[in-house]
C-alpha positions in Angstrom: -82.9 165.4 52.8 -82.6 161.6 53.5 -80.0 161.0 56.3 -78.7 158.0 57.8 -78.0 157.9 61.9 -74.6 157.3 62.6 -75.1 155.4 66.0 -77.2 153.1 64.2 -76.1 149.7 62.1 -78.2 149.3 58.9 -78.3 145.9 56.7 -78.4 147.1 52.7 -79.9 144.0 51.0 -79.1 143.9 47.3 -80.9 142.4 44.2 -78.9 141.7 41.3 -81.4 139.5 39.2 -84.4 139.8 37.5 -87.9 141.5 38.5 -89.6 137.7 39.1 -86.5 137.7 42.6 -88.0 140.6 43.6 -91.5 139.6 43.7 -90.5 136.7 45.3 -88.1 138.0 48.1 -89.1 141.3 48.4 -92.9 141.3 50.0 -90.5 138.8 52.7 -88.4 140.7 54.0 -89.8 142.9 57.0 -90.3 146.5 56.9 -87.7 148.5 59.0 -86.0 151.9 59.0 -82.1 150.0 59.5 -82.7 148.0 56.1 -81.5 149.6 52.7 -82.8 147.6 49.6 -80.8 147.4 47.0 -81.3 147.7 42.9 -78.2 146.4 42.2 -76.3 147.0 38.9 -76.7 143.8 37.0 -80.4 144.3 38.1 -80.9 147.7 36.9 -79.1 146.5 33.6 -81.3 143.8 32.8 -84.7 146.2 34.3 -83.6 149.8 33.2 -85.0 152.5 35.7 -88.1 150.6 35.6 -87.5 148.0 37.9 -86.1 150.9 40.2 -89.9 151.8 39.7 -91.2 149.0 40.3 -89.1 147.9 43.7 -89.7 151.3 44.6 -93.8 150.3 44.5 -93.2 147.6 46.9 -90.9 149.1 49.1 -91.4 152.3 51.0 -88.1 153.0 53.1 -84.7 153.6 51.6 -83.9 152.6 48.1 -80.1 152.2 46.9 -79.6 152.5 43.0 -76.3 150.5 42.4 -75.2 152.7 39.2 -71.9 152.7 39.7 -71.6 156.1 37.4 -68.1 156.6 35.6 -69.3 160.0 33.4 -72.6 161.8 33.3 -73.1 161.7 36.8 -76.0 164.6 36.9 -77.9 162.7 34.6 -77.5 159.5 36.2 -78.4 160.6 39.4 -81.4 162.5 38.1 -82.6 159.1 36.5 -82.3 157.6 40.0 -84.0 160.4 41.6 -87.1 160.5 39.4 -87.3 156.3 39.7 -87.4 156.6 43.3 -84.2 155.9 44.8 -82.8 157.7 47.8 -79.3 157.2 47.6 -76.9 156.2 44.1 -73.2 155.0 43.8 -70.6 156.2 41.8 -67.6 154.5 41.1 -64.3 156.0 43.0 -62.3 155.2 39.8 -64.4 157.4 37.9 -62.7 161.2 37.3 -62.6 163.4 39.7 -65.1 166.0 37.8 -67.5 162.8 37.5 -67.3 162.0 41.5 -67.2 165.5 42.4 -70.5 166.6 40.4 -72.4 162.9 41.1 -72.0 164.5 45.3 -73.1 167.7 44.6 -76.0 166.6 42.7 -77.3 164.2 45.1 -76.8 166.9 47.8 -79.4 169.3 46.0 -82.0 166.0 45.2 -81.5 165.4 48.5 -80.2 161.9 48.2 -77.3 159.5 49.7 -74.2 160.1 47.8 -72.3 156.7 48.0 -68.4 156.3 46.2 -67.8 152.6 45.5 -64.0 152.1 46.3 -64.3 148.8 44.2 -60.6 148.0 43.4 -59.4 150.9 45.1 -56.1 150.0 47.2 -56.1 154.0 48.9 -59.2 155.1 49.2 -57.6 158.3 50.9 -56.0 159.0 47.5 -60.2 158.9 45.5 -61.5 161.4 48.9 -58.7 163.5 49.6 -58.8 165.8 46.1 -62.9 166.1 46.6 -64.1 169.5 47.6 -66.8 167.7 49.7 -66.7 164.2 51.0 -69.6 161.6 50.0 -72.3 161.1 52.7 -71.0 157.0 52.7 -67.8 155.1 51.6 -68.1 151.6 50.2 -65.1 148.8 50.9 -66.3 146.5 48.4 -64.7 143.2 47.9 -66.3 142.4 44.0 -68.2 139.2 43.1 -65.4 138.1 41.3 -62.7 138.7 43.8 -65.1 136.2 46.3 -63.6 133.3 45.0 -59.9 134.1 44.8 -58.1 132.7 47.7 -56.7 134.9 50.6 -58.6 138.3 48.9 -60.5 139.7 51.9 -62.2 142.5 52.5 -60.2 145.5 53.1 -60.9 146.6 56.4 -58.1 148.2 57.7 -59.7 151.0 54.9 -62.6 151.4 57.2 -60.1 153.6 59.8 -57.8 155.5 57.2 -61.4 156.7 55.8 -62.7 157.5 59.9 -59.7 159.4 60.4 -60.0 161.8 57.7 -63.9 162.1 56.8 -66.9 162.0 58.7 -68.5 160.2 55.6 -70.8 156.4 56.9 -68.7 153.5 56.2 -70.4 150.2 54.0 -69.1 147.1 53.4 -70.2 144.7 50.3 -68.7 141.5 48.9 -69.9 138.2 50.0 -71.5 139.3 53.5 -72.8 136.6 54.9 -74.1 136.5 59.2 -70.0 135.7 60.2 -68.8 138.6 57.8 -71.3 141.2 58.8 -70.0 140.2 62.6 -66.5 141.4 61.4 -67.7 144.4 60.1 -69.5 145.7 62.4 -66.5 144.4 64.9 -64.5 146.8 62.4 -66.3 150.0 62.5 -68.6 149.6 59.6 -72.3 151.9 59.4 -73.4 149.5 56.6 -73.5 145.8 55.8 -74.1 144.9 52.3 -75.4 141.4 51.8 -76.7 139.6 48.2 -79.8 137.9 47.7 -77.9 135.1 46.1 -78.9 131.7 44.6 -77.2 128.4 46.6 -76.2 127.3 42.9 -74.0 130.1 42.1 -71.9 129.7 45.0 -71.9 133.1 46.6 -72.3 134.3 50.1 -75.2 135.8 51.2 -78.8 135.6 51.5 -79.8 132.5 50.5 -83.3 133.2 48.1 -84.6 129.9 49.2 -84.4 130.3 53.0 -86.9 132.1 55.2 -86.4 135.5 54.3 -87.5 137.1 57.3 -86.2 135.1 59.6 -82.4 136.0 58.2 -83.3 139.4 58.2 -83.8 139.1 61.9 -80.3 137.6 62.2 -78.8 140.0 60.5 -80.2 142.9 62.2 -79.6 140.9 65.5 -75.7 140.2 64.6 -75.0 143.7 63.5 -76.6 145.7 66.8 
């Protein structure tokens, strides 16, 4: 059963391209048991479960398949599991039956169970009805939300979620080294930061800067 250690902060670097970013940013970043990679949605679109394969060749520690499942959660997360991943997302506007069957599952696979509260105002409203709670909460701020002025990132989530459920807390959308600070400042388990390119005008890990190097920072920044 994969577990994640409460005490400890873990950076969850995602890769929402194509298979030639990976070879190029992957082999990069340094091998560590506080970093998550990432196969996130627009990449397993493009890749199918292949490129879960294939990052999952490269990479030996945890592996994050960013399905965001909305119906046929038991197959979806048996698709992840047979790829390689050790933890999948569903999303927490998906039906309760959906969400409640996507946790169960990846509890007997023996994988992280991970709700995406993506445009989610209560997340208390999405956890509350489950019959068990999912081993980590997302606050996720969306790529498109990044640029709308004054739309942060939900924090004030991350303690309505701590004083219900014992579930890990991650936070996504446009991490860069000054958001992960807040996080972390906030009470967040999980950091989620893009590998982004400088012409598309997101934050995160910039793919043409020293890989390893930000990793460090990261990991330094979020201890």
């Amino acid at each position: 059963m994969v577990k994640l250690d409460n005490n400890v902060r873990y950076l969850q670097i995602a890769f929402n391209y194509d298979l030639g970013m990976v070879a190029k940013i992957l082999p990069k970043i340094p091998p560590s048991d506080r970093i998550l990679i990432e196969a996130g949605t627009p990449f397993i679109k493009r890749t199918g479960v292949n490129g879960i394969q294939w990052i999952k060749r490269i990479w030996n520690g945890h592996l994050v398949a960013d399905l965001k499942v909305t119906d046929g959660a038991v197959d979806e997360v048996d698709m992840a599991h047979q790829a390689g991943a050790t933890a999948a997302t569903v999303l927490g506007t998906a039906p309760i039956e959906t969400i409640s069957l996507f946790i169960n599952r990846c509890e007997e696979l023996g994988i992280l169970s991970m709700i995406d509260l993506l445009g989610v105002d209560d997340p208390l409203t999405i956890l509350r009805p489950l019959r068990k709670a999912p081993d980590i909460a997302v606050i996720h701020r969306g790529r498109d939300e990044e640029g709308t002025r004054g739309k942060l990132i939900r924090y004030r989530q991350v303690n309505r979620i701590r004083s219900k459920f014992s579930s890990l807390i991650s936070v996504a959308g446009g991490v860069d080294l000054r958001e992960a600070r807040s996080a972390i400042f906030n009470g967040a388990n999980i950091v989620v930061a893009n590998i982004v390119r400088p012409e598309d005008g997101w934050a995160g890990i910039n793919a043409n800067g020293n890989i390893a190097e930000i990793c460090r920072q990261f990991l330094e920044t979020i201890s």
